[in-house]
C-alpha positions in Angstrom: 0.0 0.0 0.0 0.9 3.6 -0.6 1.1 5.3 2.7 2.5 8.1 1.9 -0.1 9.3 -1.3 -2.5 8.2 1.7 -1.2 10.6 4.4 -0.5 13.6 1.1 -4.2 12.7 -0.1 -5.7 13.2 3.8 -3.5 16.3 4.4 -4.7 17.9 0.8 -8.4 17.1 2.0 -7.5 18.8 5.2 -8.3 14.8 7.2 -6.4 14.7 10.6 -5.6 11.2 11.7 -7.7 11.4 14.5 -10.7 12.6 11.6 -10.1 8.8 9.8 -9.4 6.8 13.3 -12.6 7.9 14.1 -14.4 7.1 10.8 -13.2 3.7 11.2 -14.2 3.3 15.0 -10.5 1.9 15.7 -8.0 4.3 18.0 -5.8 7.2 17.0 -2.8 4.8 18.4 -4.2 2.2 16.2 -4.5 4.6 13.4 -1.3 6.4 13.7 0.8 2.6 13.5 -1.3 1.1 10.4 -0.7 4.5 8.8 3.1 4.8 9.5 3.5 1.2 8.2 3.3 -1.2 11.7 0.1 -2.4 10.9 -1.8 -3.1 8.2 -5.2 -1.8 6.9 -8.0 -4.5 6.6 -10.1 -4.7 3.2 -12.7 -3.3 4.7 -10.7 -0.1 6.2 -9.2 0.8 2.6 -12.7 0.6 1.6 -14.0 3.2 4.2 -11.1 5.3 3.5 -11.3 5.3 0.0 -15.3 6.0 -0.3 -14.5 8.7 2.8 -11.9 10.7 1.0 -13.3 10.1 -2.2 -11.0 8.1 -4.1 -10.7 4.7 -6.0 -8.2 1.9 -4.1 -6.4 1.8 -6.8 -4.5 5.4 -6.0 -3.5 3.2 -3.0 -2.4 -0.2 -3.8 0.5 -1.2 -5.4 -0.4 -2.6 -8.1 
């Protein structure tokens, strides 16, 4: 996954991390370590972020 066109396309839609955490009903901890790489986003989490800041998963996968 691309975390860092992640974090660029939350900053550039003005997101904090604490804004997504708490669209996704998991921690800002929790959050802050799948979004600096520790963890890993579920298929259902890339979905909500996706659909929340308005853009297709493709932008974020690697593929």
């Amino acid at each position: 996954m691309k975390l860092e066109k992640l974090i660029d396309i939350r900053k550039e839609k003005k997101y904090s991390q604490e804004d997504i955490a708490r669209m996704l009903d998991i921690s800002l901890r929790n959050y802050h370590r799948k979004e600096k790489g520790e963890n890993q986003f579920t298929v259902s989490e890339l979905e909500k972020i996706c659909s929340y800041l308005d853009i297709e998963s493709k932008e974020l996968l690697d593929i």
